[in-house]
C-alpha positions in Angstrom: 52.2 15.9 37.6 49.7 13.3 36.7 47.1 16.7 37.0 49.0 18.1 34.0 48.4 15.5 31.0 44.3 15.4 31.9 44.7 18.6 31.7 46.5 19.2 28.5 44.1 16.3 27.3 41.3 18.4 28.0 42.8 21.2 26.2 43.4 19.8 23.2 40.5 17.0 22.4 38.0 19.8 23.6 39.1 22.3 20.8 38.2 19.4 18.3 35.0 19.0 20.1 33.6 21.8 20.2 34.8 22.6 16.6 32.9 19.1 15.8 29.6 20.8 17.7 30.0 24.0 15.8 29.8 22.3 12.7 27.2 20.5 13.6 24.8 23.2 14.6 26.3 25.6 12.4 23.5 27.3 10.3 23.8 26.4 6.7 24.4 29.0 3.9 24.3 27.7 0.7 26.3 30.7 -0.5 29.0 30.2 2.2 31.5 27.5 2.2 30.6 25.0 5.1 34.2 24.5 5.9 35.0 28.3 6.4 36.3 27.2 9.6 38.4 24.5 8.5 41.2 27.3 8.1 41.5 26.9 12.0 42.8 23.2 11.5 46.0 21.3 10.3 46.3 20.3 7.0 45.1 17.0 8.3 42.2 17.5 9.6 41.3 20.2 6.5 41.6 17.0 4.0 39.3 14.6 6.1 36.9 17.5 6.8 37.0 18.1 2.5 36.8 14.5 1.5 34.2 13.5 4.0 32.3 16.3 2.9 32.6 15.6 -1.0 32.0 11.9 -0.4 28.5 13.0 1.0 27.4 14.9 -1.7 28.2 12.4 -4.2 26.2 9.7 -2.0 23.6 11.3 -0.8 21.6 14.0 -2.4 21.4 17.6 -1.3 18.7 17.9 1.3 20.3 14.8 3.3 24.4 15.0 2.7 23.8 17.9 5.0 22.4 15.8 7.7 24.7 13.4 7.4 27.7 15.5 7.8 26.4 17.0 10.7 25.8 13.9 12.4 28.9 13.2 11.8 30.2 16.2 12.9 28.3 15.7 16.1 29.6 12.0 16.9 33.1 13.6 16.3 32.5 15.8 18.9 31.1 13.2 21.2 34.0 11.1 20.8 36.4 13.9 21.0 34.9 14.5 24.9 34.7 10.8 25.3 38.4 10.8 25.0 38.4 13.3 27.7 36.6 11.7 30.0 39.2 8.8 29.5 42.4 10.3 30.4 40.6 11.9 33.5 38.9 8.4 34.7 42.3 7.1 33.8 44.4 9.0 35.5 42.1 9.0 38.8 41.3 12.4 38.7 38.2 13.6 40.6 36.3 15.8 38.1 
């Protein structure tokens, strides 16, 4: 049993991961909507993706809001398999 929730850990942080990498190394069409993908999420996650997103190009102008958003896309992602890495270490899983 204690197999199962590492497991369904991995599961579920990893598909926010690697959605986080994606968007990071995503190549950027100005024509395209960067969040085309966001459709994939819950709502949730759609208005924090949006926000964070309008928030940068407000602060920051063009050239670097996109940097910025995909480091932060990329620390999501890195803290979305850091979580993963808990719930193994923490259940005493042998990876």
């Amino acid at each position: 049993m204690d197999f199962f929730v590492p497991l369904l850990a991995t599961l579920i942080f990893g598909f926010f991961g690697v959605i986080g990498f994606q968007h990071a190394f995503k190549r950027y069409n100005p024509d395209e909507n960067f969040l085309d993908i966001m459709s994939a999420y819950p709502t949730l996650f759609q208005v924090f993706g949006k926000l964070f997103l309008w928030i940068t190009k407000k602060i920051f102008p063009e050239h670097i809001h996109i940097k910025v958003y995909r480091v932060a896309a990329f620390l999501f992602g890195l803290l979305m398999f850091g979580i993963i890495v808990l719930f193994w270490v923490v259940f005493n899983i042998e990876i």
